[in-house]
C-alpha positions as semicolon CSV with decimal commas, in nm:
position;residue;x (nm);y (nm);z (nm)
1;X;0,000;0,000;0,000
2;X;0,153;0,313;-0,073
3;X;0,193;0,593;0,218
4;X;0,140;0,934;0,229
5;X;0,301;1,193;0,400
6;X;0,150;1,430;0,682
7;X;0,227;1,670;0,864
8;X;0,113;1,612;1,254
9;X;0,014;1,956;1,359
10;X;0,182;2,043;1,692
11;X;0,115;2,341;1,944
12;X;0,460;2,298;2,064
13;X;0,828;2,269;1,982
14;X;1,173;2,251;2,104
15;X;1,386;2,361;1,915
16;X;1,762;2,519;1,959
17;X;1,825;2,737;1,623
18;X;2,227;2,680;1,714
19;X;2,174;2,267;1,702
20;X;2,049;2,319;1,345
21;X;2,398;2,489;1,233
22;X;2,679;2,214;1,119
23;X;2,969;2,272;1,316
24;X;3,186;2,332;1,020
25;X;2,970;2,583;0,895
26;X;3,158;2,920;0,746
27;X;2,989;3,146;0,932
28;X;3,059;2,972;1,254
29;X;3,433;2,995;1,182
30;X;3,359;3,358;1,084
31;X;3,176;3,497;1,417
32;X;3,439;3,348;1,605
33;X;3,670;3,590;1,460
34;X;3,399;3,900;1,424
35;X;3,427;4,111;1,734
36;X;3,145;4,442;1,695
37;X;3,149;4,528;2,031
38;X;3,264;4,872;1,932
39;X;3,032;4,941;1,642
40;X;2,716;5,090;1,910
41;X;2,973;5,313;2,065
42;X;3,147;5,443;1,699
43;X;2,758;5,517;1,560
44;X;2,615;5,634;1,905
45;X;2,675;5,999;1,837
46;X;2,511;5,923;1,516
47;X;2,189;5,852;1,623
48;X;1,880;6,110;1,826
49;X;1,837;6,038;2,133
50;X;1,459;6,061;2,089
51;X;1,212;5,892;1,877
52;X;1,150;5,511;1,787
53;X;1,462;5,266;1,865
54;X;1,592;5,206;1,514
55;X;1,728;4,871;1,335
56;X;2,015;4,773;1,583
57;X;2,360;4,842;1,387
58;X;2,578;4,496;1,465
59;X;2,256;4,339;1,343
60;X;2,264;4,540;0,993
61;X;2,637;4,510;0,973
62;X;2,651;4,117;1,025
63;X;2,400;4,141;0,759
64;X;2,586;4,310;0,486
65;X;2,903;4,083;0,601
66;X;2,645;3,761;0,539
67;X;2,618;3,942;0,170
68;X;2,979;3,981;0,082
69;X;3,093;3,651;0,228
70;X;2,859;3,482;0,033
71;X;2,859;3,660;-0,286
72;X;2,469;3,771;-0,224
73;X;2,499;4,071;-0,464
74;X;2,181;4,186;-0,426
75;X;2,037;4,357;-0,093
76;X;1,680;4,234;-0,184
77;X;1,815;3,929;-0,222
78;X;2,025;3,887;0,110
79;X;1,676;3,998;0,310
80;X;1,504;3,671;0,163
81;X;1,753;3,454;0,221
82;X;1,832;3,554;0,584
83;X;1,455;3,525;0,625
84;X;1,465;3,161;0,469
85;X;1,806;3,043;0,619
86;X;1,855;2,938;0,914
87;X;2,278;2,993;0,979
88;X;2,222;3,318;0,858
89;X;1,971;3,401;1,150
90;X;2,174;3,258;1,383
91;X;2,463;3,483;1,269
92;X;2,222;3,777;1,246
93;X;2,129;3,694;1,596
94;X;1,748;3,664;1,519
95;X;1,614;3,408;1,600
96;X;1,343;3,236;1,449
97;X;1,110;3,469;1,504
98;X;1,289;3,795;1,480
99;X;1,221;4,000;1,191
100;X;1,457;4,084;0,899
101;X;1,483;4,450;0,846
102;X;1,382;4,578;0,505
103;X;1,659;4,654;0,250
104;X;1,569;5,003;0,244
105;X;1,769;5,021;0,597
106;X;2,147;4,952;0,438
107;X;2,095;5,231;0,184
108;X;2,012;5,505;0,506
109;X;2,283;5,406;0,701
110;X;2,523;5,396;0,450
111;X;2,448;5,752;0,305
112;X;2,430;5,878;0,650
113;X;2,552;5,721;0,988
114;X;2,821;5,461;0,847
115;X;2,983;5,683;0,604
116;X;2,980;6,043;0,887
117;X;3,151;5,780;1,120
118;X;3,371;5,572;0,893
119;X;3,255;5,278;1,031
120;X;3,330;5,022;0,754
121;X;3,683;5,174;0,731
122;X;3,690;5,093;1,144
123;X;3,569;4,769;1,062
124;X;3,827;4,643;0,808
125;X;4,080;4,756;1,083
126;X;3,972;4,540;1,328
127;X;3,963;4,219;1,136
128;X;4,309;4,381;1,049
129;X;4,422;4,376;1,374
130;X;4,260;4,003;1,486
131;X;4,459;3,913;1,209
132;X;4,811;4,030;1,383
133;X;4,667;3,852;1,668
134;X;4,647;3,579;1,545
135;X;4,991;3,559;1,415
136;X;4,846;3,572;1,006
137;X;5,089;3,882;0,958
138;X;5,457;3,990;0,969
139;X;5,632;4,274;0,864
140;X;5,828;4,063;0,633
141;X;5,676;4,167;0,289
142;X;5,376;4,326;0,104
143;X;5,293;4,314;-0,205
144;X;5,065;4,597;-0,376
145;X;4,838;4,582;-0,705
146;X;4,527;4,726;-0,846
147;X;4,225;4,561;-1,028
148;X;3,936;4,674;-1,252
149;X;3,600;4,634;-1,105
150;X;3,349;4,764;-1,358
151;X;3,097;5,062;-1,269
152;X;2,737;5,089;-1,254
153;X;2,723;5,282;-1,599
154;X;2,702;5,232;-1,936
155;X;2,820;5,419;-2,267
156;X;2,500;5,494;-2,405
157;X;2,423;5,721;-2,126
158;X;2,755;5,897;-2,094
159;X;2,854;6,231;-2,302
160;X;3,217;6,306;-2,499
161;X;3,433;6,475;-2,223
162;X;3,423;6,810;-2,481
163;X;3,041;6,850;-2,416
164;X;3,091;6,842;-2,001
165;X;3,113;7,075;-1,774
166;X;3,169;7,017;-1,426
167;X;3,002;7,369;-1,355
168;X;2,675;7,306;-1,478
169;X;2,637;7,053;-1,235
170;X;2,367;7,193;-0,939
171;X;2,312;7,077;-0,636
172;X;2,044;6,891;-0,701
173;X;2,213;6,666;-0,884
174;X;2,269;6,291;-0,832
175;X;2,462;6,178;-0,522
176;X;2,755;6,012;-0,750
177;X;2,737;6,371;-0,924
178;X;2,788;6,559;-0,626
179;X;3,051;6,313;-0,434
180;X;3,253;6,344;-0,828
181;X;3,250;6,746;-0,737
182;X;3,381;6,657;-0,396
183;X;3,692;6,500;-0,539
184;X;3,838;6,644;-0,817
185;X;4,123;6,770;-0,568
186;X;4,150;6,410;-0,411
187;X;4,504;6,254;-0,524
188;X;4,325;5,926;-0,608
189;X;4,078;6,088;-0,844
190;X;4,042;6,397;-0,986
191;X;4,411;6,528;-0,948
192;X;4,563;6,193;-1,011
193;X;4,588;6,310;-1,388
194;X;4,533;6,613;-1,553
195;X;4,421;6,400;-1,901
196;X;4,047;6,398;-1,941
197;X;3,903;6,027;-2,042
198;X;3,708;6,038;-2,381
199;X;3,380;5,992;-2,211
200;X;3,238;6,064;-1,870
201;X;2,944;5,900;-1,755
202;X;2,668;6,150;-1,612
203;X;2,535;5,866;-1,319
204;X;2,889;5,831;-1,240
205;X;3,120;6,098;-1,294
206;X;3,392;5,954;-1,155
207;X;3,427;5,666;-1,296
208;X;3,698;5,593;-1,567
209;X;3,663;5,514;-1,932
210;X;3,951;5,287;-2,011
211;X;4,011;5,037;-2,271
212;X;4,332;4,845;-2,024
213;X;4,158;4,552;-2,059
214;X;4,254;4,519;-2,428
215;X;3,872;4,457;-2,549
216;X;3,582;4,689;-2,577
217;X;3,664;4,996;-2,368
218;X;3,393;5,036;-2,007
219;X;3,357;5,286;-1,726
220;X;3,566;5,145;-1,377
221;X;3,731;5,194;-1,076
222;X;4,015;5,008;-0,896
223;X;4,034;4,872;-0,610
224;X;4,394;4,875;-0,491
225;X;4,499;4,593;-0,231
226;X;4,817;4,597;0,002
227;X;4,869;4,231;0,095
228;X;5,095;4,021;0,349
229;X;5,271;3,822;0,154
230;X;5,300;3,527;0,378
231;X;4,975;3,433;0,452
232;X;4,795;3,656;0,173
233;X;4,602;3,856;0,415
234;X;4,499;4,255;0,281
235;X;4,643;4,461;0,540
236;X;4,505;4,784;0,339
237;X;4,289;4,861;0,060
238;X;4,205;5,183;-0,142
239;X;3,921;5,267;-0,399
240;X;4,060;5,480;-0,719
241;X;4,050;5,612;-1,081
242;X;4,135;5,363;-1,338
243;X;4,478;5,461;-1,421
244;X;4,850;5,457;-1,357
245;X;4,915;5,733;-1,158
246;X;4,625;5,728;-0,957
247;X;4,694;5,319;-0,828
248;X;5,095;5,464;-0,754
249;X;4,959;5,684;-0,536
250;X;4,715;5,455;-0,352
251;X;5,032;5,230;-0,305
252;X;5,218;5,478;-0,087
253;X;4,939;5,602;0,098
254;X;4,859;5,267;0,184
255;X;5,207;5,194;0,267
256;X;5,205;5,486;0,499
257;X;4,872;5,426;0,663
258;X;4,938;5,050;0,753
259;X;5,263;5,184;0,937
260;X;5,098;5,442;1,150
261;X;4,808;5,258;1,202
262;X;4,920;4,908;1,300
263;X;5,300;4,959;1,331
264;X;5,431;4,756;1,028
265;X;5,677;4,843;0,754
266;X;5,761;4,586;0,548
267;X;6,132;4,456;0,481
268;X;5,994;4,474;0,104
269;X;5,809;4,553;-0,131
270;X;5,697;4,309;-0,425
271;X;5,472;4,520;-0,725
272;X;5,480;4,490;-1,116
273;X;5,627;4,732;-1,383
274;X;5,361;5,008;-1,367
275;X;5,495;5,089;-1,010
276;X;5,841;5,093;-1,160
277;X;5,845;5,431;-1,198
278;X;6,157;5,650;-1,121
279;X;5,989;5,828;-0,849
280;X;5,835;5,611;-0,680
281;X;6,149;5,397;-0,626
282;X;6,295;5,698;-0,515
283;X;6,007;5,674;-0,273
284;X;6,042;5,334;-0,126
285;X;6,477;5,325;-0,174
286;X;6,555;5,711;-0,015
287;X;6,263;5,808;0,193
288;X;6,074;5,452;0,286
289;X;6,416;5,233;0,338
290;X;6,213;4,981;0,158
291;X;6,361;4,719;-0,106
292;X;6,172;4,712;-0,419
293;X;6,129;4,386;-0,556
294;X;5,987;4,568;-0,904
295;X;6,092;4,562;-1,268
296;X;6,202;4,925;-1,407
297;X;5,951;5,109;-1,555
298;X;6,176;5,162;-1,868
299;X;6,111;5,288;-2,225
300;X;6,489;5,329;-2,332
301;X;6,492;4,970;-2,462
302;X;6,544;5,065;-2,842
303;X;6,412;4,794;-3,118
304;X;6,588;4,902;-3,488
305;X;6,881;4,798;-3,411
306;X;7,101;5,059;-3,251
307;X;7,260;5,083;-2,916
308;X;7,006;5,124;-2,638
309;X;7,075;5,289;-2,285
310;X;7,189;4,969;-2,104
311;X;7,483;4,984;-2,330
312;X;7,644;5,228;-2,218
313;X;7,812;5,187;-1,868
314;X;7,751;5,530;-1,615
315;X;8,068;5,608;-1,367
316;X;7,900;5,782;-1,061
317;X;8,220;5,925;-0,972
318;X;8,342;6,057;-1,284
319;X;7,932;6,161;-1,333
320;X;7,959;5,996;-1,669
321;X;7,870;5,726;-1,945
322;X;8,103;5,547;-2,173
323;X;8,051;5,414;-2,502
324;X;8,083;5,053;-2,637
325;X;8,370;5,196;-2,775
326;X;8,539;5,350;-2,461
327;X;8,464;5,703;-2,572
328;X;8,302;5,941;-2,280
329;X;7,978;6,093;-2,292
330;X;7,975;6,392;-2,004
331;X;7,715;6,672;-1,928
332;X;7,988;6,996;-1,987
333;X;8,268;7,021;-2,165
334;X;8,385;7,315;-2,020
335;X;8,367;7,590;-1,745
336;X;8,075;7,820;-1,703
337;X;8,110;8,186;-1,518
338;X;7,794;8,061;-1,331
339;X;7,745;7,727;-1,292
340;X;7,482;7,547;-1,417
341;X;7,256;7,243;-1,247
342;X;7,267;7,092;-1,603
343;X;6,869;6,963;-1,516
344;X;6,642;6,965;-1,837
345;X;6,245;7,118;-1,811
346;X;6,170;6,732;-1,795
347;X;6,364;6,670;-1,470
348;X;6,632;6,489;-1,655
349;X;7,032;6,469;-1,709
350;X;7,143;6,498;-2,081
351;X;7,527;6,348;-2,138
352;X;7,658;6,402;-2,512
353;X;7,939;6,223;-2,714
354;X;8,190;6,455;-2,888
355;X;8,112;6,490;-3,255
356;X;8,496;6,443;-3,318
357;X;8,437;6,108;-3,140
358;X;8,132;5,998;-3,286
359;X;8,261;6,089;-3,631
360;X;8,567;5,856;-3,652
361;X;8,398;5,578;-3,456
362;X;8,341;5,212;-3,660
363;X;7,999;5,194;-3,423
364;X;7,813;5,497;-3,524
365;X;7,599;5,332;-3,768
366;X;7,439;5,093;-3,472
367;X;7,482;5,367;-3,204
368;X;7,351;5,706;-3,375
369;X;7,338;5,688;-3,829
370;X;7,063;5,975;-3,769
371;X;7,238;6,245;-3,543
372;X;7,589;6,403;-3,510
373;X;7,673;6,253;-3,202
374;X;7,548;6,042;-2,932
375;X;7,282;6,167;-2,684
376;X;7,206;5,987;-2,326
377;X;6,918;6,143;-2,087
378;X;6,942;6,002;-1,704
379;X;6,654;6,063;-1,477
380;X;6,747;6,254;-1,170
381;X;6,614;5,990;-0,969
382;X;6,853;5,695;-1,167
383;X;6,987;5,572;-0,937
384;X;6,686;5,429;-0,747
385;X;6,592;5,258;-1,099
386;X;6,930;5,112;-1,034
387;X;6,876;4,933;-0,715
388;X;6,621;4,810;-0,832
389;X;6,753;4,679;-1,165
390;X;7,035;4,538;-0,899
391;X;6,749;4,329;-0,750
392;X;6,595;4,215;-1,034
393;X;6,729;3,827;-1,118
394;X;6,850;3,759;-0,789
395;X;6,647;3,438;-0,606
396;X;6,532;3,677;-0,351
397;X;6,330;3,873;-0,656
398;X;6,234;3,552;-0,833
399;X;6,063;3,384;-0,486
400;X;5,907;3,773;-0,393
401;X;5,748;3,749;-0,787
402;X;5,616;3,394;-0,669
403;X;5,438;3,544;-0,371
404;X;5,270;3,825;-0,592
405;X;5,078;3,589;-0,731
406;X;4,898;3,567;-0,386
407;X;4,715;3,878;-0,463
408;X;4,648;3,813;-0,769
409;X;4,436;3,504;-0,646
410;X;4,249;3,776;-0,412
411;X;4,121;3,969;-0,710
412;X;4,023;3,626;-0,889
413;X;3,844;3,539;-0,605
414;X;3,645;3,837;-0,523
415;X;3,530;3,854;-0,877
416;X;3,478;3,470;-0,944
417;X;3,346;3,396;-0,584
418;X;3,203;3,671;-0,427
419;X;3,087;3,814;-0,743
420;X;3,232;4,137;-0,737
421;X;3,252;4,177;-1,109
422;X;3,046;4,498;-1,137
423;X;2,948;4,766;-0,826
424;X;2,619;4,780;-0,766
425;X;2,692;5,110;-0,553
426;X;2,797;5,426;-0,776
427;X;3,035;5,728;-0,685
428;X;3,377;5,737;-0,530
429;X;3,181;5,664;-0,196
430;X;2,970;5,388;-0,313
431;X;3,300;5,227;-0,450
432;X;3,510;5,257;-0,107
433;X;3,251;5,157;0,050
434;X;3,178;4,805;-0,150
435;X;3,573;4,732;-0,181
436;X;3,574;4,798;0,257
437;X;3,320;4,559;0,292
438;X;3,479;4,256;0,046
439;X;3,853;4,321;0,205
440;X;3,659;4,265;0,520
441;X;3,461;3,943;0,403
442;X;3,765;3,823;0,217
443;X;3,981;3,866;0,563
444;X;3,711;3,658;0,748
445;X;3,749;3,369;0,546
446;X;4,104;3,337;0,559
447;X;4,085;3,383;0,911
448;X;3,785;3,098;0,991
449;X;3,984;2,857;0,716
450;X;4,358;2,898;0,890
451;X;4,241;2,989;1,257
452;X;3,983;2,733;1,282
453;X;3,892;2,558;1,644
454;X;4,098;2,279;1,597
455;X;4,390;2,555;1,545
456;X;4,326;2,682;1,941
457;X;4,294;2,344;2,072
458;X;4,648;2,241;1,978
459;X;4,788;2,578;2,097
């Protein structure tokens, strides 16, 4: 006989919500780790002291952490499912019976009390500094890149950077509009370059139209990340424009703030060519007493043919460069009344062959068949780009390359697991605030995976 299934209707049950979580459960491994005791005291001047009690904060915070760990993109979406699931009450604290606030309360806290008090920056600290705790990082090495993370906008709605004006925007204008206004002096944006991009987006402002990915050309920031290099944890991490010099610049405030925040400077740092430039190893070699595992930032390299830079051999005592041929190329070749700093408008050195040389020379077809004499310009800062051409081929710069990779793995992941592909949040603001917030969810997995219980019992 075939049986059918019923439900016994019961006036009563026992049930324990925290029996119904496995034990190996992420999230368990993750509120071990998540201490928020501060958050009520951080937002307390924040809130009236009159009036209805609002949505408590931890409770909206633990929430948005539920989203990012789990690649839940959408906040209409997280709301169901910590409704539906079960873990995700019992990390929300609420019970089975407690009800899920509506979406509608992320978007007011974030555009008021979280972002007035810098609360998700204080956040990403803490799970910083549990991190330390927990012996996860040393002051050994960091490594620094940037990634593309494409914007809430689209081409069809932006306008050729001819037809705007930045003064025609009012105040009651879109939020991204207004925060745009708000940084064009802000290194990381608007004075990171004084090149306009080709099109500007009129939701987004700020974001940047670039074509670096090689394909069809999109509006994006980047999200800059400042990693451990032993155990791959993000130590710091920085919203900017799309481009070169803006990402350099995130890469030594970074470096900066993780020293006078947490105390650590590391013994290196590991970065690819677009960091390689002249100044910025100046940066890290003079003024940081940092060793720069990156390649040289170089252009000198020539390709028809003809004797390139590295050819030549520079005396730092003679201040001079000599030829394949053994011939001298110096700065003066005689004695100025008043002397002269010999620096060029472009902030660079210019050493020059004799003609008499150059025109008896066997080389001069492969060193210079289009000009009298030989002509070699050294950046002021050379001698940085030295060290770190110096470093580069050793073992120690081979293994420090290896360990790179390490953040490249964190970009792949936040975009292939947690989904971070596009923002959903537009505006410089909306930007730092969504690359906080994955740092943070990306830091709380590594910690609940290599600081599990287990970990504390055998301590």
């Amino acid at each position: 006989m075939m049986g059918t299934q019923t439900a016994a209707a019961r006036f009563f049950y026992d049930f324990c919500l925290d029996d119904h979580v496995p034990k190996d459960h992420q999230l368990r491994g993750i509120d071990r780790h998540l201490d928020l005791e501060g958050v009520r005291a951080a937002l307390k001047p924040f809130y009236s002291s009159t009036g209805r009690p609002s949505v408590d904060p931890e409770r909206t915070i633990r929430m948005l952490l539920v989203g990012y760990c789990l690649g839940i993109r959408s906040e209409r979406r997280l709301c169901e499912e910590v409704h539906l699931n079960l873990a995700y009450r019992w990390f929300c604290r609420l019970g089975l019976d407690g009800k899920v606030p509506d979406h509608s309360t992320f978007s007011k806290n974030r555009h008021g009390r979280f972002r007035e008090s810098n609360i998700l920056r204080q956040l990403f600290e803490s799970i910083v500094a549990r991190c330390m705790a927990e012996g996860l990082v040393s002051a050994n090495g960091f490594a620094v890149d940037a990634s593309l993370i494409a914007a809430d906008a689209n081409k069809q709605r932006s306008v050729p950077s001819s037809a705007w004006n930045p003064d025609e925007i009012k105040d009651d204008a879109c939020r991204a509009a207004r925060e745009y206004l708000a940084t064009l002096d802000d290194a990381a944006f608007g004075a990171a370059s004084a090149v306009t991009p080709k099109f500007i987006a009129r939701s987004d402002p700020a974001a940047q139209w670039t074509g670096a990915h090689k394909g069809h050309a999109f509006f994006a920031y980047a999200t800059n990340y400042l990693i451990d290099t032993d155990h791959g944890v993000i130590v710091d991490v920085e919203a900017t424009r799309a481009i070169r010099q803006a990402e350099v610049g995130a890469s030594r405030m970074m470096v900066e703030r993780t020293e006078e925040r947490f105390g650590l400077k590391p013994g290196y740092l590991v970065a690819d060519t677009a960091y390689g430039s002249a100044d910025n190893l100046a940066w890290l070699v003079k003024q940081k007493r940092i060793t720069p595992y990156i390649p040289v930032f170089d252009k000198s390299t020539r390709t028809d043919g003809t004797f390139s830079r590295s050819d030549f051999t520079f005396d730092p005592e003679a201040d001079c460069y000599t030829c394949p041929a053994g011939k001298r190329l110096v700065q003066f070749r005689r004695a100025y009344a008043t002397p002269r700093t010999g620096v060029a408008a472009d902030g660079t050195r210019r050493y020059r062959a004799s003609k008499k040389d150059c025109d008896v020379c066997e080389l001069k077809a492969r060193c210079c068949p289009n000009a009298l004499a030989r002509k070699i310009p050294r950046d002021l800062e050379e001698d940085s780009r030295d060290v770190a051409r110096a470093l580069a081929g050793t073992p120690e710069f081979e293994t420090a390359c290896q360990r790179r990779k390490k953040v490249e793995m964190l970009f792949a992941h936040l975009k292939r697991i947690l989904r971070l592909g596009r923002l959903r949040l537009r505006g410089p603001c909306g930007a730092k605030d969504e690359f906080l917030l994955a740092a943070t969810a990306q830091n709380l997995r590594r910690l609940a995976r290599l600081r599990p219980p287990e970990f504390e019992m055998a301590a």
